[in-house]
Structure formats: C-alpha cells, structure tokens
C-alpha positions in Angstrom: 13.6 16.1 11.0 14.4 13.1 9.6 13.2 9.7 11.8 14.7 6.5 12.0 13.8 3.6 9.6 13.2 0.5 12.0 12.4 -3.2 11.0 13.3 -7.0 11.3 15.7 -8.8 9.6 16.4 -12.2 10.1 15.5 -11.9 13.8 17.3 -8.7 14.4 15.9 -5.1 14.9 17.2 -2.6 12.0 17.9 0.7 13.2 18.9 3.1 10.0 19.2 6.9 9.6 21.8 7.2 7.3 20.7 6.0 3.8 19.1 7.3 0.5 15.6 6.6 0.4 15.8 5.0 -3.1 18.3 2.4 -2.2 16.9 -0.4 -2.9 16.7 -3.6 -0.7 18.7 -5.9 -2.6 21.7 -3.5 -2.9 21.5 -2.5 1.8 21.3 -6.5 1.9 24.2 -7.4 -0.4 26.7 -4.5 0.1 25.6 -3.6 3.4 25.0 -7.0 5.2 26.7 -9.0 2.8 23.8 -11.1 2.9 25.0 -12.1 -0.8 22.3 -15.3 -1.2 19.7 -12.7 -2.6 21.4 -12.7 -6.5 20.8 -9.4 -9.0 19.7 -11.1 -12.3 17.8 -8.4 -14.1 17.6 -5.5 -11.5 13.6 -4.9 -12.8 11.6 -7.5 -10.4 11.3 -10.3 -13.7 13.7 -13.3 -12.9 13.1 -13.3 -9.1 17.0 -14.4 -7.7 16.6 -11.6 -5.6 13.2 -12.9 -4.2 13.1 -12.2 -0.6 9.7 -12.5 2.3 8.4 -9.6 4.0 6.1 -9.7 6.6 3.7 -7.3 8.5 1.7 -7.5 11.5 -1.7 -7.6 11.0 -4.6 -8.6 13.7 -1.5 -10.0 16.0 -0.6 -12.8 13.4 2.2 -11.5 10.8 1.3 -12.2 7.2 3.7 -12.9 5.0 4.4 -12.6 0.9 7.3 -12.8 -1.0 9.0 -9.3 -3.3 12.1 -8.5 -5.2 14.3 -7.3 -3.4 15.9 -5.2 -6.6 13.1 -2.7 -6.8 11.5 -2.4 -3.4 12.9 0.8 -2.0 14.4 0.2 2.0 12.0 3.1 3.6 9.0 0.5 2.7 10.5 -1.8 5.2 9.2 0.3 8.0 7.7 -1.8 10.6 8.5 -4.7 8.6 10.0 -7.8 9.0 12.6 -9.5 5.7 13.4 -13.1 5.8 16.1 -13.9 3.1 17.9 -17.0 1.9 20.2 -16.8 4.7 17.2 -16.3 7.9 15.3 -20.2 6.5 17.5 -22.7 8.2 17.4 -23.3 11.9 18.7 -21.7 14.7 21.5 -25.0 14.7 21.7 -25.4 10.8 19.0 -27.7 10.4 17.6 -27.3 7.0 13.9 -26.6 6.7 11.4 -28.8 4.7 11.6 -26.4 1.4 15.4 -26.6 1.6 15.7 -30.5 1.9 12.7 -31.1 -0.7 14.6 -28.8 -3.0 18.0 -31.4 -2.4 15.8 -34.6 -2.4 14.1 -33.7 -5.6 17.7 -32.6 -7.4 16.2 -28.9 -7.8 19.3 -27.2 -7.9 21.8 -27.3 -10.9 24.1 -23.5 -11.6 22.6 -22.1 -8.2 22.5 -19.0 -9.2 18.2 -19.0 -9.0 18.0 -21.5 -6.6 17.8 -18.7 -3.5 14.9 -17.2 -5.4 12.9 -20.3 -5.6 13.8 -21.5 -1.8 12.1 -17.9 -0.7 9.1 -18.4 -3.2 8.5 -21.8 -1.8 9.0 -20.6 2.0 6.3 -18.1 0.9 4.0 -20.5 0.3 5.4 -22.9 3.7 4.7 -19.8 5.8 1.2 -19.2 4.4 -0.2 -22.9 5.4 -0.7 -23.2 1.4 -1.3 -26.8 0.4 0.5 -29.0 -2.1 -1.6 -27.8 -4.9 -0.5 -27.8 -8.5 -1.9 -23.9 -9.4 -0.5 -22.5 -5.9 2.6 -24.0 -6.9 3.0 -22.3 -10.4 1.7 -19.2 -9.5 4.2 -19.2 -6.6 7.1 -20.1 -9.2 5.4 -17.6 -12.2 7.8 -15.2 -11.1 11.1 -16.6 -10.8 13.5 -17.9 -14.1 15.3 -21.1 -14.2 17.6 -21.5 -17.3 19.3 -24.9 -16.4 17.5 -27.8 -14.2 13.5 -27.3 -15.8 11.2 -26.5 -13.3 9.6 -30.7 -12.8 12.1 -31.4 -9.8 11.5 -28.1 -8.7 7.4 -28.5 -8.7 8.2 -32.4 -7.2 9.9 -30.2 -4.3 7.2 -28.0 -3.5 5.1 -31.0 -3.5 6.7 -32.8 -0.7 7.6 -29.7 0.8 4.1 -28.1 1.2 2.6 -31.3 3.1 5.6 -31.0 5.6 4.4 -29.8 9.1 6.3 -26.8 10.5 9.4 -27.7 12.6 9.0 -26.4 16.3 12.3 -24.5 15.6 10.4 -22.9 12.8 7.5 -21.8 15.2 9.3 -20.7 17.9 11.0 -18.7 15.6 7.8 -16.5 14.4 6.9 -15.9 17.7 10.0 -14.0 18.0 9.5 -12.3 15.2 5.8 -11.5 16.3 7.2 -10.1 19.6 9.9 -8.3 17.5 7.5 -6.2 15.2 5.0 -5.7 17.8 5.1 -1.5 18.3 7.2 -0.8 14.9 3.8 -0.9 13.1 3.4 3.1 12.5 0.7 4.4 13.9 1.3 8.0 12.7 3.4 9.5 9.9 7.0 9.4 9.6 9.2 11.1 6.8 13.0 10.1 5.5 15.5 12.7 4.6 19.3 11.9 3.8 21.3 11.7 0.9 19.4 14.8 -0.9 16.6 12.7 -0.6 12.9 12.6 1.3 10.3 10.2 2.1 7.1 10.8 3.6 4.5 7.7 4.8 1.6 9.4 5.3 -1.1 7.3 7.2 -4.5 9.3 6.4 -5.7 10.2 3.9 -5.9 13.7 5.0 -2.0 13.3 5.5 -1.8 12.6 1.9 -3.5 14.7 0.5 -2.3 18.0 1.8 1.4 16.6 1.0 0.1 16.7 -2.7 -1.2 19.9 -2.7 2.0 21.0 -0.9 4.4 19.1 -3.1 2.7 18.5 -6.2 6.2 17.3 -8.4 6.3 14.7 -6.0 7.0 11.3 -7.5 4.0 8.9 -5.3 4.8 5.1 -4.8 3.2 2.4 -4.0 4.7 -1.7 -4.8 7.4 0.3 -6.9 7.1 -2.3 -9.7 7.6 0.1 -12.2 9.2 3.4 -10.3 12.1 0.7 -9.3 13.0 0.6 -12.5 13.3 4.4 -13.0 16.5 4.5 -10.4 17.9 0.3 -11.3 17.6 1.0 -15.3 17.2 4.6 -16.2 18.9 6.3 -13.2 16.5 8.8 -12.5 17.3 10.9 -9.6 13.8 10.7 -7.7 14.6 13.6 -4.9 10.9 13.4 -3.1 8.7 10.3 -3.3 5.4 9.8 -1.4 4.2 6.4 -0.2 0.6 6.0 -0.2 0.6 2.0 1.0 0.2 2.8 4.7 -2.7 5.4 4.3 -6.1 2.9 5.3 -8.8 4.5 3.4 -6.8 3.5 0.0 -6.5 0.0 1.5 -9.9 -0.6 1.9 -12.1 -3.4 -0.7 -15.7 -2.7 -0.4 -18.6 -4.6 -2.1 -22.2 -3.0 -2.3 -25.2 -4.3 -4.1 -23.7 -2.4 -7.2 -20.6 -1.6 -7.3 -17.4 -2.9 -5.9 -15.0 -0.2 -4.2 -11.1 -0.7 -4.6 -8.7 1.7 -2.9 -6.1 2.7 -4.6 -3.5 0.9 -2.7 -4.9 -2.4 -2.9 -2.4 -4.9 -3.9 -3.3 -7.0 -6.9 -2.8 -10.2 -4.6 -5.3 -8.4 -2.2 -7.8 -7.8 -4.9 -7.7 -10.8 -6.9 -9.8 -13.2 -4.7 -12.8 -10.9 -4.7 -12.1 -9.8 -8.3 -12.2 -13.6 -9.3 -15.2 -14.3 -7.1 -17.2 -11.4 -9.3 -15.1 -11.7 -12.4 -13.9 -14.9 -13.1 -12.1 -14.0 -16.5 -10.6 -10.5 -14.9 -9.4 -12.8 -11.9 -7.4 -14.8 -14.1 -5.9 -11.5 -16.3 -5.0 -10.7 -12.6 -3.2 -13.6 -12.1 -1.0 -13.4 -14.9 0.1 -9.3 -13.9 3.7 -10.2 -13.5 4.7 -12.8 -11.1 4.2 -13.1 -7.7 6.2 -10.8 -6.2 5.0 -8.4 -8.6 1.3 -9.3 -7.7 2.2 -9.1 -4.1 3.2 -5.2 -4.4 2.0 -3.6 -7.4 -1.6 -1.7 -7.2 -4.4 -1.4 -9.5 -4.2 2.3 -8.4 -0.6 2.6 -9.4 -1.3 0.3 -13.0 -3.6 3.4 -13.9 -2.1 6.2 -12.5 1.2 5.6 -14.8 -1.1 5.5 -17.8 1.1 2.8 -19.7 -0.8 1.9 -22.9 -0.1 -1.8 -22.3 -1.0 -1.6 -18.4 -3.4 -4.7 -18.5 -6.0 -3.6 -15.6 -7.0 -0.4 -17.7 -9.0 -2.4 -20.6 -11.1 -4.8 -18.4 -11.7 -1.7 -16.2 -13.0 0.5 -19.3 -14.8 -3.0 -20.6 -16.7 -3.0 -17.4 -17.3 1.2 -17.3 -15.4 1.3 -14.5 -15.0 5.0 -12.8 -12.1 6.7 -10.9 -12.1 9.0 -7.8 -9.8 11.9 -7.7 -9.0 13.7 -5.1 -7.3 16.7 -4.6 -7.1 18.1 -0.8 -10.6 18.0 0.6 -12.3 17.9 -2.8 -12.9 14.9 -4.8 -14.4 14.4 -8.4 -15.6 10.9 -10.3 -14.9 10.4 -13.6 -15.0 7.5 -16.4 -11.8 5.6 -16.6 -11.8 5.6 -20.7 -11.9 9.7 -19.6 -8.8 9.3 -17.6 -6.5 8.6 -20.7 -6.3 11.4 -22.8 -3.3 10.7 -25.3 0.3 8.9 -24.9 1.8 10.1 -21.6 -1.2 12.5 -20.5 -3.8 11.9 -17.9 -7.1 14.0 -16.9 -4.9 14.2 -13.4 -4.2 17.9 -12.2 -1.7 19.2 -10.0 -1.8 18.0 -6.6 -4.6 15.3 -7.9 -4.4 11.7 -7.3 -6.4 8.2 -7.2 -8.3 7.4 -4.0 -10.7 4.9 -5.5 -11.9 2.7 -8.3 -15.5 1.7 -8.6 -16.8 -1.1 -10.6 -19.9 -1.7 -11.5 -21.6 -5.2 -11.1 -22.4 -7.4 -13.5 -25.9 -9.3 -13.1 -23.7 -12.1 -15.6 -20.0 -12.0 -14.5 -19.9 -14.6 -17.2 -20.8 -11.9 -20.6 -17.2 -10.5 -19.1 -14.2 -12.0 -21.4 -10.6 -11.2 -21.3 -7.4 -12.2 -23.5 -4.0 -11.6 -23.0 -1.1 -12.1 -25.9 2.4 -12.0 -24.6 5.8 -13.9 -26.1 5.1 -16.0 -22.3 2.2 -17.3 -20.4 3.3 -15.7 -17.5 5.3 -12.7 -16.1 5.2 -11.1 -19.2 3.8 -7.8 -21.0 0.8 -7.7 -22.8 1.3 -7.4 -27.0 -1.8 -6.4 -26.8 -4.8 -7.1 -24.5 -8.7 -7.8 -25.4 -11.7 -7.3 -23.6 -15.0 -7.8 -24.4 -18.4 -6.9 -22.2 -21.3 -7.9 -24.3 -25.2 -8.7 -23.8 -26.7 -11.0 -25.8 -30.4 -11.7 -25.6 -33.2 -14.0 -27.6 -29.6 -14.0 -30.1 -28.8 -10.5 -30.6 -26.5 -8.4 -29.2 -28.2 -5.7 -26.7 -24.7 -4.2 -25.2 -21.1 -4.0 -26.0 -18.3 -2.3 -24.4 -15.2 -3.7 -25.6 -11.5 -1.7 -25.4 -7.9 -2.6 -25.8 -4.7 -2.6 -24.4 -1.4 -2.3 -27.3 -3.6 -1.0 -29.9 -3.2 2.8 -29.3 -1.2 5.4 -27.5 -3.7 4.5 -24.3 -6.2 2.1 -23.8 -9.3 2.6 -25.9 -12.5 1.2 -26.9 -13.3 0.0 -30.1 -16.2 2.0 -30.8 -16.8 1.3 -34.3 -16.6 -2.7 -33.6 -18.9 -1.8 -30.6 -21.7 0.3 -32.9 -21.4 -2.7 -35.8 -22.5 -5.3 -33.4 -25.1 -3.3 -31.0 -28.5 -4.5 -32.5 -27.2 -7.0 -35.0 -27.9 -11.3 -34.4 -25.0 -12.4 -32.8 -23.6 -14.7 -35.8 -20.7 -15.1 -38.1 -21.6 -13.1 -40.3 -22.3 -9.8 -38.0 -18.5 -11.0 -36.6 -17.4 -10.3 -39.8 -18.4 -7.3 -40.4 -17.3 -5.6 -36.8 -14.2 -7.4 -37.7 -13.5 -4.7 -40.4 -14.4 -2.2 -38.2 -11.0 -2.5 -36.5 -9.0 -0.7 -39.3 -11.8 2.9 -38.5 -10.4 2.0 -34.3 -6.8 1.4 -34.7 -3.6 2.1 -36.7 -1.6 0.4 -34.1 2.3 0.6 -33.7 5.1 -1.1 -34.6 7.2 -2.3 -31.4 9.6 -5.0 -30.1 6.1 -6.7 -29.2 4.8 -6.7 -32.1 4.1 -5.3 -35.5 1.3 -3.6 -36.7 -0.6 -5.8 -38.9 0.4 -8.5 -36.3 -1.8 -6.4 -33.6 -5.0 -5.4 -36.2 -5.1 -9.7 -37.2 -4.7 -10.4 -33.3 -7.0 -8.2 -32.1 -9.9 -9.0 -34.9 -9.4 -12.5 -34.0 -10.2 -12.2 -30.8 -13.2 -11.4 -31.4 -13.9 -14.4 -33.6 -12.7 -16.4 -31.2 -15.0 -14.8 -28.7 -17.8 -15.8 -31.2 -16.0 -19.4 -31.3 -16.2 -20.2 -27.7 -19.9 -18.6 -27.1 -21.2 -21.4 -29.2 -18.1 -24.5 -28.9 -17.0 -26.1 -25.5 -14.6 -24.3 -24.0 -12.1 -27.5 -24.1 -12.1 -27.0 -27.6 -11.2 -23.3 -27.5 -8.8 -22.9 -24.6 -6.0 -24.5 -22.9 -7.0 -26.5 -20.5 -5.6 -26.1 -17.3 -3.9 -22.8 -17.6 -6.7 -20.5 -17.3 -9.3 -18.5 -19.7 -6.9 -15.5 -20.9 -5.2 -17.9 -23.2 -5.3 -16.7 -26.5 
C-alpha cells in the first residue's frame, strides 16, 4: 500500500500520492507549482540554477543545506522542508539581506543563474556562516556564472553574511519548525505509483532483508549520479531503495585506530572529521563536486558505483582502508583495493551492500598526500587522481601505499612504483627510477579527459612533485590559497 509523501514547501504542508517516484524535484516545482525561479541548465547537478534549500529536523533545531533540484528525486523530500527562490523574501515583499546585497553589489546581469546563487548564499545566511572568503567559494563552487564574474557576487556575500537576521525571517523558521515537527519518519514507508516503488527503510534490519528480497533493486542515496540515469540516459528505474534514513549508516565513529564511516554519510558530514585526521583528504573532499553535490552524495555511494575516476576510492586504498558488507544478518570485511575487481565489476553479491568504511589512523596524518587534475579547480572530474601514503625514516623510505584514480579500468595501486621505492633513500635519484616503474602499472586510456601519455607524464610527475615539496616550502610548490590538491 502505497503512503503519502508529506513535506514543507515554502511554508506549506505537501501532501502527494499521485507521482512517479523518479520525478525529480526541479521538474514537481516548475511544472507542477510553477515555481519557475529554480532554472534547468544542465539537468546533472553541475551549473546549480536549479539550486534549491532543504532542511530537516534534527535535535528540535532544523539544519539546513542547499541541492539541485534536477537530480534529487521528490520521495527524498519526506519529512522535509524546500525553500526555493520564490519562499526568501518576506512575508510583505521585503527583500532579505542576500537579495539586496546581490542588487547593491550589481550581481546580477542575464538572470538566468542568479536564483541559484541567491539560494547558495541563503544557505550559508541560514547556517550563521560568517563573511569568510573560503565559506564563500566553497558555497559558490557549485554554481556557473557565464556573464557578470563572480567579484560582485563574492562583494555580495560579504555584506550579506554580516547582516543580522530580519525578525520576519525568524519568525518565519519557527513556523517551519512547528510545520516539520511529526513528518520526521520514525518507521518505514514505501512509494508506489506510476509503475514505480520506493521503499525508506529506517533500520538497518529493514534494509537489509529488502536486499535479500529485491536484490535488482537500484539503492540510492544523494542521487548525484543515479539522477543522471533518468535526466540524461532515461533509464526506467522501476524499484529504488533509499538507504539515507537508516541510522546505523549515518553514524561517524572515531576509535584509538580506526575511524568508522557509515555508508550514508554525506561528504559534507564527513569532511570536518576527515580534515581534522587528514588534512590533504579533507581538501580532495572539498573539491567532490560542488556544494550541493557535497551536501548529498556519500562516500558509500562514490564506492559502491565503482567509477574508475570516483576520487574517494584512491585515498581510501592509499590509507588501506576496508569495507563492510553486509548481506541480511551476515557481514564480511574486506580490503577496498579488493572491492574493485575490473571495469564495471565489484566483489559485491546479490543482495550485498556497504554498511561501513573503516580507516585506519595514521600516527602522521601529514606522510598522507593527495592531487587532483581536472580541466577546473572545482566541481569537476578527476583526469586522473594521485595519492601517496609513504614513511620515511632516518631518509629512507620504510612504507608506501600509493594508488590512482584515471589510470586503469578501477582504481589501483601502483605496485611496481611502490616496491621501487620501499627500502631505497628517499632522493632524486630513487624518484627516478620508481618513475619508470609507471609504464609495468599502467597503460592508461585515451578519453575526453585526457590522453594516454598525458595521464603516464601526469601521474609520474606527481610523484616528483611529491619529492619536490618534501624538501621545498610548500609556497613554492602549491597555490597558495586554494588548497593542497593543486597540482
């Protein structure tokens, strides 16, 4: 028996039976509502005009983040509450601080992204986030402008940020506290309509015996990537599981050895601990899409689709990261390299999925370096992606683990490079010679993101460079400013 999909929007409960369960949000709000502010650009979650705020209740205070709207599926509204371009303003039309900044400051030119940016910036208003240059691009990594330049948009946020919250405004979330208060779902629910089912399983139990019973089910989580399967391929997805409101796979736990990361942990979840134990994998994190990307995609899901160029999968193998599978009661651990086997197959069996991913701790979170090469900085696919876990002691190398993203059908380490600098002095000369090593680890691919010999120079390079900035200041190796993963 189907149930009825309830949420917030705008201020008003949403009460809908009637719908396919991979409509996505964008195209309910603009043929639907007509709530036409919230623009299709690209339809895959990478110019962020569609950019819209959910928010959830946790603790009794609603948190809030902002998504695209043109790949988040309308059953993961469920309890929710959606702000869009047209629920900022006022109750009387007054504009709010982000909207007048964005008119003082001249942000606006075509229009066409200007919604995007407003709900980005809200975002950020909503959280209490100060006027601080990094929370301001990461905010904006996510959304495109092709006409005004992003300065009077940054100038905007500026003023905007240090602008106290109108009483209006305040009033406002209170409602909306007192609106989502009992939508939360305590238990599991399931959508079925338009030859299409969703079930929300809350334990993990739940989930699991819907696995065993329904194995060719298609599991979701932020639908970063499965959105795409229905807004650019078309894919008729008849079942799909979402495994975001199960707890156990939203759980972070660190222990004196290991950190614990359930499967359903959002990246923006994740990153502030990652970071804290990490630094270079918190800033590869950061640069995983934008925003909204960040604020809905799962390290879980970046594995399970086992995407050669997914750019969690190499750090995680760097570090000898392992995966828990479960399937019904039973559960099995198992090395992450293990997990990829070739190009579109995973050691996953039928009715299997990811609960957990454990990563060991690092007595030096420092010997831990990651690059990433994309076309951008930001909100972009890796070409390919580096890392590098080595131990160097009294000047000789003692450990290495280092694997690749781009170079192969799956991620993989570079075992050869590994064996030719294990025991060697850590010099220019042993670089050298793990640097030829590459051509016995690699014959990479030819792509739209590079060619072949492009990827075997790159990623031997990185390895010099690696060398470089273990013996030069860092200022002389790296951007400054935009973070370590520059390459």
């Amino acid at each position: 028996m189907s149930e009825r999909l309830t949420f917030v929007l705008n201020g008003e409960r949403v009460d809908l039976q009637d719908f396919s369960p991979t409509e996505t949000l964008l195209s309910f709000l603009r043929n639907q509502r007509a709530l036409t502010g919230s623009k299709e650009g690209c339809a895959e979650g990478d110019c962020g005009a569609c950019t819209v705020i959910i928010g959830e209740l946790e603790n009794g205070q609603i948190s809030y983040r902002s998504v695209n709207a043109c790949i988040a599926f309308l059953p993961m509204l469920h309890g929710r509450l959606v702000i869009t371009i047209e629920g900022v303003a006022g109750p009387q039309g007054q504009l709010h601080p982000v909207q007048q900044a964005i008119i003082d400051h001249h942000g606006s030119q075509c229009g066409f992204c200007t919604p995007g940016f407003v709900m980005s910036l809200y975002a950020l208003h909503l959280g209490g986030e100060q006027a601080d240059r990094a929370a301001i691009n990461n905010a904006f990594s996510g959304n495109l402008c092709r006409c005004t330049g992003y300065g009077p948009l940054i100038s905007a946020a500026e003023q905007a940020l240090v602008q106290e919250t109108p009483d209006w405004e305040a009033a406002r979330q209170r409602k909306n506290s007192q609106l989502l208060d009992g939508l939360v779902p305590d238990k599991a629910v399931s959508f079925s309509s338009h030859g299409g089912r969703w079930d929300m399983p809350v334990e993990l139990e739940e989930l699991a015996r819907l696995c065993e019973q329904a194995p060719r089910a298609t599991l979701v989580a932020g639908a970063s990537d499965i959105g795409l399967w229905v807004t650019k391929q078309m894919k008729s997805l008849p079942h799909l599981i979402d495994v975001t409101r199960v707890s156990e796979l939203r759980k972070i736990e660190v222990e004196e050895t290991l950190i614990r990361i359930g499967a359903a942990v959002r990246y923006s979840e994740a990153h502030e601990i990652i970071a804290e134990h990490f630094p270079d994998f918190g800033e590869l994190m950061r640069r995983i899409g934008g925003g909204q990307v960040r604020n809905t995609g799962t390290l879980g899901a970046n594995i399970a689709n086992g995407s050669p160029i997914g750019d969690t999968p190499p750090v995680l193998i760097a570090l000898a990261a392992m995966l828990v599978l479960r399937c019904g009661s039973k559960t099995r651990t198992i090395a992450l390299e293990d997990y990829f086997i070739a190009y579109g197959q995973q050691d996953r069996s039928s009715g299997e999925f990811i609960e957990a991913i454990e990563i060991p701790r690092l007595e030096n979170p420092e010997q831990l370096k990651c690059y990433k090469l994309s076309k951008r900085f930001d909100q972009d696919i890796s070409s390919l992606c580096g890392c590098f876990n080595i131990k160097i002691e009294q000047g000789v190398v003692v450990e290495a683990r280092i694997a690749y993203g781009g170079m192969a059908g799956i991620p993989a380490r570079a075992r050869q490079v590994e064996t030719a600098l294990i025991g060697k002095p850590w010099n220019r000369a042993t670089i050298a010679t793990a640097q030829a090593a590459y051509g016995d680890d690699f014959a990479p691919l030819d792509d739209v993101r590079g060619a072949s010999e492009y990827r075997l120079l790159a990623a031997r390079n990185l390895l010099l460079k690696l060398y470089m900035e273990s013996d030069t200041p860092l200022s002389q190796t790296r951007l400054v400013g935009r973070g370590s993963t520059f390459a």
